[in-house]
C-alpha positions as CSV (number, residue, x, y, z in Angstrom):
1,X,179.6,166.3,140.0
2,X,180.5,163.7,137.2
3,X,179.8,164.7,133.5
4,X,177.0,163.0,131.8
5,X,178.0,160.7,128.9
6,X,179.1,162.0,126.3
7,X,176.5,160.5,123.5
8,X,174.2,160.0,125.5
9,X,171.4,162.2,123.8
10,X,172.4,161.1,120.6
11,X,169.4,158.9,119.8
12,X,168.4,157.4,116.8
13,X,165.8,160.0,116.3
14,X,168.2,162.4,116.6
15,X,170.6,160.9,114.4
16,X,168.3,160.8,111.8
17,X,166.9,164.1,112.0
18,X,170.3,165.7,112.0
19,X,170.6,163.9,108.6
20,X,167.1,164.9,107.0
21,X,168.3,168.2,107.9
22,X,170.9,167.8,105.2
23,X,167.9,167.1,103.2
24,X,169.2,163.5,102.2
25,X,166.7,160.7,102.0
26,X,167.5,158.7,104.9
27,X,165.5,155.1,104.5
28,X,165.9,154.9,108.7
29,X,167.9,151.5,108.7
30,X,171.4,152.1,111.0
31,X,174.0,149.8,111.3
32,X,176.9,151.0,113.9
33,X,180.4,151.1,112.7
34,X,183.2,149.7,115.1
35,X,184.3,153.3,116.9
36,X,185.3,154.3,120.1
37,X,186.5,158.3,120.0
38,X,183.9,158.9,117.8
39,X,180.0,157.5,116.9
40,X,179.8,156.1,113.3
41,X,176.9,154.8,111.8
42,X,175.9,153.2,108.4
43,X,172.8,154.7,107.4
44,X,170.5,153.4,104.4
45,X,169.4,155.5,102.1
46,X,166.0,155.8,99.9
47,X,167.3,154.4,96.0
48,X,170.6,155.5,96.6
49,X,174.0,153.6,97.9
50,X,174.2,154.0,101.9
51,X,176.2,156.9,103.7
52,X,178.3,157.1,106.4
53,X,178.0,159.5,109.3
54,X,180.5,160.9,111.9
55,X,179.2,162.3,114.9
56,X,182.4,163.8,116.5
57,X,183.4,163.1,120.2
58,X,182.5,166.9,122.4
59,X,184.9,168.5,123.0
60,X,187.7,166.9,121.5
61,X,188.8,168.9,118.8
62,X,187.2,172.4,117.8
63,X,185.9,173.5,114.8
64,X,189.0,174.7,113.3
65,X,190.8,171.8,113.5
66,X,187.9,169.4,112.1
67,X,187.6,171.9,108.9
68,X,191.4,172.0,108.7
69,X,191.4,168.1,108.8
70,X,188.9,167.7,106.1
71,X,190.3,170.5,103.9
72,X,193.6,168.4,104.4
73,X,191.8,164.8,103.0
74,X,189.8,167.0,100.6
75,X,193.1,168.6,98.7
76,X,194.5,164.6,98.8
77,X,191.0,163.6,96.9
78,X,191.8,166.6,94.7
79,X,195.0,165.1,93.7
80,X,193.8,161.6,92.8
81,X,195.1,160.1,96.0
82,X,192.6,157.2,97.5
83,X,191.2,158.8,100.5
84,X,188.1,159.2,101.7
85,X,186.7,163.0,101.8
86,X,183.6,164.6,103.4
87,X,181.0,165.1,101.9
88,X,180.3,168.6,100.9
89,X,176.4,169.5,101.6
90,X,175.3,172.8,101.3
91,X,178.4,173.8,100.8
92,X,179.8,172.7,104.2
93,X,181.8,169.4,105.5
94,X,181.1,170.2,108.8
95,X,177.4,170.2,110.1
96,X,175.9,170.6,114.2
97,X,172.8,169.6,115.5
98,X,171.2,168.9,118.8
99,X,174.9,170.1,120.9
100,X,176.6,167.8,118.1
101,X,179.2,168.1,115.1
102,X,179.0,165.4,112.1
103,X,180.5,164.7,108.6
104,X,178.9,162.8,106.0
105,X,181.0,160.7,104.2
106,X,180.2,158.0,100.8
107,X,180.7,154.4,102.0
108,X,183.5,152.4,100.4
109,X,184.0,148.7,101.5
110,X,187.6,146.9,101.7
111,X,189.3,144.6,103.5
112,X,193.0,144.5,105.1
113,X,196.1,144.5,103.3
114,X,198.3,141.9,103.3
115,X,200.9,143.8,104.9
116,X,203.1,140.3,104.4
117,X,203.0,141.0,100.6
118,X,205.9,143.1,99.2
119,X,203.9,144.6,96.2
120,X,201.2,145.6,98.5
121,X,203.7,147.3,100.5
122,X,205.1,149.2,97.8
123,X,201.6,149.9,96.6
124,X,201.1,151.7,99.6
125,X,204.0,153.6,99.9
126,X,203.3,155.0,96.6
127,X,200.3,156.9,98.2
128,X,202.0,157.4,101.3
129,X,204.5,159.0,99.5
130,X,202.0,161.2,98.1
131,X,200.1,162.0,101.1
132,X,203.2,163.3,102.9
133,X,204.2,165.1,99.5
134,X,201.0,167.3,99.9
135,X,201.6,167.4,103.6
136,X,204.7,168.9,103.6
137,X,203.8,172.0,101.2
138,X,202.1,173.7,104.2
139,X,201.8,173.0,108.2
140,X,198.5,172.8,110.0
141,X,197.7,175.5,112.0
142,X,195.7,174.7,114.3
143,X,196.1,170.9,114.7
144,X,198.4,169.6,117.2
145,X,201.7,167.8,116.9
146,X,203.0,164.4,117.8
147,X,205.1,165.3,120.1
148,X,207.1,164.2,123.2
149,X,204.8,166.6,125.8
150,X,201.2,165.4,124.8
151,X,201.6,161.8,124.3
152,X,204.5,161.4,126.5
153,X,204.8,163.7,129.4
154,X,201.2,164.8,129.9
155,X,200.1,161.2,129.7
156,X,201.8,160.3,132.4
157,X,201.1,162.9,134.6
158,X,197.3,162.5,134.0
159,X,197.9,158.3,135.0
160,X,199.7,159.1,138.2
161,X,197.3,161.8,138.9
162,X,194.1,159.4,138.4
163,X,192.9,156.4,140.8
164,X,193.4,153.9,137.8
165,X,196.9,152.2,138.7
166,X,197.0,149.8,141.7
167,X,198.4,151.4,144.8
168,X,201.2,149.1,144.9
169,X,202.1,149.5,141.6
170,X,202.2,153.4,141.0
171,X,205.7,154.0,142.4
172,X,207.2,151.2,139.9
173,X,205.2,152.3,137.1
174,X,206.6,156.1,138.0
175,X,210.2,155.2,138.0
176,X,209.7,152.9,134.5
177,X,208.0,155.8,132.5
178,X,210.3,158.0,133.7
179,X,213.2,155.3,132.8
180,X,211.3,155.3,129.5
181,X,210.8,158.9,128.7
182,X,214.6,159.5,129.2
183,X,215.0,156.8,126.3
184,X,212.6,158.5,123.7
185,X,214.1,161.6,124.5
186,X,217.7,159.8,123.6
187,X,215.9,159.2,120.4
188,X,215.0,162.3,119.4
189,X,218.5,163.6,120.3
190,X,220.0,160.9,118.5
191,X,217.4,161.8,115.1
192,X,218.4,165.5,115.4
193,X,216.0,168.6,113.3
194,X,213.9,166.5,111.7
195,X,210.9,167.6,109.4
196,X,207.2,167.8,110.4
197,X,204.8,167.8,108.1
198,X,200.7,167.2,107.8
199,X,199.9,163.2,108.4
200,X,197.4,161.1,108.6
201,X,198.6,160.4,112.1
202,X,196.9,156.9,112.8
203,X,197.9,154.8,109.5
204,X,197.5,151.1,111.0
205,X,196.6,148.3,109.0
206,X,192.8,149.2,110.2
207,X,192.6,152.7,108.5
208,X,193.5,151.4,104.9
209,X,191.2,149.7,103.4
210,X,192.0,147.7,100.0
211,X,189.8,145.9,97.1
212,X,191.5,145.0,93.6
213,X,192.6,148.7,92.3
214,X,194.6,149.0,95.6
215,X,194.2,150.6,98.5
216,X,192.5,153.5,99.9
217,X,193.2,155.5,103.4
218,X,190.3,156.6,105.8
219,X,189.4,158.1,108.8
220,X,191.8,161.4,109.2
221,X,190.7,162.1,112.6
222,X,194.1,161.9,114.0
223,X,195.5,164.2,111.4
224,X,198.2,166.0,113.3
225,X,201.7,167.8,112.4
226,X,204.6,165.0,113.2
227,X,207.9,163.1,111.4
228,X,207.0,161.1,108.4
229,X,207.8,157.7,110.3
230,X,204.5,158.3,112.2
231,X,202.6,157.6,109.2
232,X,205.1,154.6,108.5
233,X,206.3,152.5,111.5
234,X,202.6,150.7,112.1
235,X,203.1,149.1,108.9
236,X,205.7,147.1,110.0
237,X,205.3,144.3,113.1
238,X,207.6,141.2,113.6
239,X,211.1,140.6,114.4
240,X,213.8,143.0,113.2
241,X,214.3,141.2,109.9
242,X,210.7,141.4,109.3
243,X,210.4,144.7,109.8
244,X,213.9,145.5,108.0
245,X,212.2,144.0,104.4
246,X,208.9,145.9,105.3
247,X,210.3,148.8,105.7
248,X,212.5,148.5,103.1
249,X,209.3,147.7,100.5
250,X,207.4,150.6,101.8
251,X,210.3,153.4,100.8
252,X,210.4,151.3,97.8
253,X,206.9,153.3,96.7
254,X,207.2,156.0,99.3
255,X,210.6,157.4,97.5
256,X,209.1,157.6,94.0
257,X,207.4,160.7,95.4
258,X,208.9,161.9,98.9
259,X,212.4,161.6,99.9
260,X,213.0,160.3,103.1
261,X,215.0,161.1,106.0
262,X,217.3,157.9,107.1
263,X,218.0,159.7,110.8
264,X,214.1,159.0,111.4
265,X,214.7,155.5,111.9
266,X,216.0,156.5,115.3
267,X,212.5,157.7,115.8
268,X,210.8,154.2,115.4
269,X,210.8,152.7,118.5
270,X,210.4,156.1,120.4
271,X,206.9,156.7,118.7
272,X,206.1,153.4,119.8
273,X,206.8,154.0,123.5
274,X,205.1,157.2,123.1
275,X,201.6,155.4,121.6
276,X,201.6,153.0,124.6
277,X,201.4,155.5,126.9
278,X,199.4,157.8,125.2
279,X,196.8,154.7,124.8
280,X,196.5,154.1,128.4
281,X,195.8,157.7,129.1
282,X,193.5,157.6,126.3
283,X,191.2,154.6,127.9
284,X,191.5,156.8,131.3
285,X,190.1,159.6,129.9
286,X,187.2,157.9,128.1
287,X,186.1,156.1,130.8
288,X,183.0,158.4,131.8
289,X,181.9,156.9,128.1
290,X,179.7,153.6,128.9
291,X,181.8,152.2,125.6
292,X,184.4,151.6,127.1
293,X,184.4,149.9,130.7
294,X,181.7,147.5,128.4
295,X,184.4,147.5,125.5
296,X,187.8,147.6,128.2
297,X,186.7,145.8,131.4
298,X,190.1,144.7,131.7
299,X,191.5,148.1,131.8
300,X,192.9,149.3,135.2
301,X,193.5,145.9,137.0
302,X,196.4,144.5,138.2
303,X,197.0,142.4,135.4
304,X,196.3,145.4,132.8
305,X,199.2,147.4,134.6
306,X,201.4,144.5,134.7
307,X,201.2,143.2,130.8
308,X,201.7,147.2,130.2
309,X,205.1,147.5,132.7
310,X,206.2,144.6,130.8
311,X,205.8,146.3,127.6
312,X,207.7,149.5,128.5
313,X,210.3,147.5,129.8
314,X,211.2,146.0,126.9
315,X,210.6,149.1,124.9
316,X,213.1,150.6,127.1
317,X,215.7,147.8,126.1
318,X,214.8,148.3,122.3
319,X,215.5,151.8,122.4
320,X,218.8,151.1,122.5
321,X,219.2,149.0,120.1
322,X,220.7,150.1,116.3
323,X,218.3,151.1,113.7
324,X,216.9,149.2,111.6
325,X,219.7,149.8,109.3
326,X,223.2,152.1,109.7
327,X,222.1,155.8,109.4
């Protein structure tokens, strides 16, 4: 028997009763915010600025780990690092109603950062730097980590497992993530003990947000335990010598307040190969959610498999390339 959707009883009624629980003045207007994991609205408030609410996916993390992420983002706020922090409402961040989990949290606008702009690079890596400064002074415990078994291995094994690759396809794709596992694993070998520390665990362009005083870093639902370069490598995107000055404008910040470990640049294109296939899992996984065969129809054809063969092949290849510079 197939699951019913996930958000499917999460109504506008019900949305905004969960909220006039919380006894805030909801004016009733919603606007819904681009998200996929999660549900994230907009909501209008009577004489007041509008909020924005979470409604966390079921299932996906417990309540633990989504009060150990927001005590994480709420210690960063504490510090006067630019991050955006629950709300705290009768004295909680994390409320349930109607089978459901949500967080409140104060809208703040932005736009992306010009990641092609050295100062803005170095801007961020100030607070990046920061971030990972507070991270490392204490692990999660209950969070996962990035790590070679759950984005790698068990992806994998829940593709091949599933009806979603062409027939005449899953034998080649088994063989290349294989080929390609082997090569992240080469990369961690080659990085060595490395640190892990708390991250923000999904830092793309999309998840900072910046307006004149700089920028500011949302949506912590990734948070997990993982090497610094998580939080770094999405910043950079080009060829090599793009990426070399981008990187190289990021520690420029980042080091004022975090040394760095040079071996994790073996690490880069590993945690690359690791997010592809952790992505395609990810869609798989979803897709009793009516979001996403409207949002993916793509996903699953022959086409889709081919573009993401194509992909790991040539991260295979750049796995053995040098780092970005000698380590």
């Amino acid at each position: 028997m197939s699951l019913p959707p996930p958000y499917e009883t999460l109504t506008p009624d019900c949305l905004l009763t969960a909220v006039e629980n919380l006894g805030l003045p909801a004016s009733g207007s919603l606007l819904a915010l681009n998200s996929y994991e999660n549900r994230v609205y907009q909501l209008g408030m009577d004489d007041a600025p509008p909020l924005v609410v979470k409604f966390y996916r079921p299932a996906r993390w417990t309540d633990a780990q989504i009060i150990e992420e927001h005590d994480f983002v709420a210690a960063l706020a504490a510090e006067e690092i630019p991050v955006v922090a629950p709300m705290q409402i009768n004295g909680q961040t994390l409320h349930h109603h109607a089978g459901f989990r949500f967080a409140v949290f104060p809208r703040r606008g932005g736009r992306t950062p010009e990641l092609d702009d050295a100062a803005v690079l170095e801007w961020i890596g100030r607070f990046m730097g920061r971030i990972h400064a507070m991270g490392a002074t204490r692990p999660f415990t209950t969070r996962p980590t990035v790590d070679i078994a759950s984005f790698g291995d068990e992806s994998v094994a829940w593709l091949l497992a599933s009806d979603f690759i062409p027939q005449d396809l899953r034998d080649d794709y088994q063989a290349l993530t294989r080929q390609a596992l082997d090569g992240v694993r080469r990369c961690y070998d080659r990085a060595g003990a490395v640190a892990s520390l708390r991250l923000h665990g999904d830092c793309h362009a999309g998840n900072i947000l910046w307006t004149d005083a700089g920028p500011h870093f949302v949506d912590f639902d990734d948070a997990r335990m993982g090497p610094a370069i998580q939080d770094l490598w999405m910043l950079l995107s080009g060829e090599r010598q793009d990426q070399v000055r981008q990187l190289a404008d990021v520690l420029a910040g980042y080091e004022d307040f975090c040394d760095f470990n040079q071996r994790e640049l073996h690490l880069i294109e590993a945690l690359r190969t690791l997010r592809l296939l952790h992505y395609s899992a990810w869609l798989a996984r979803r897709w009793d959610d009516p979001a996403f065969p409207a949002a993916f129809p793509w996903f699953g054809t022959a086409h889709y498999w081919s573009q993401r063969m194509l992909e790991l092949r040539e991260q295979v290849a750049q796995m053995e390339e040098p780092t970005l510079w000698p380590v």
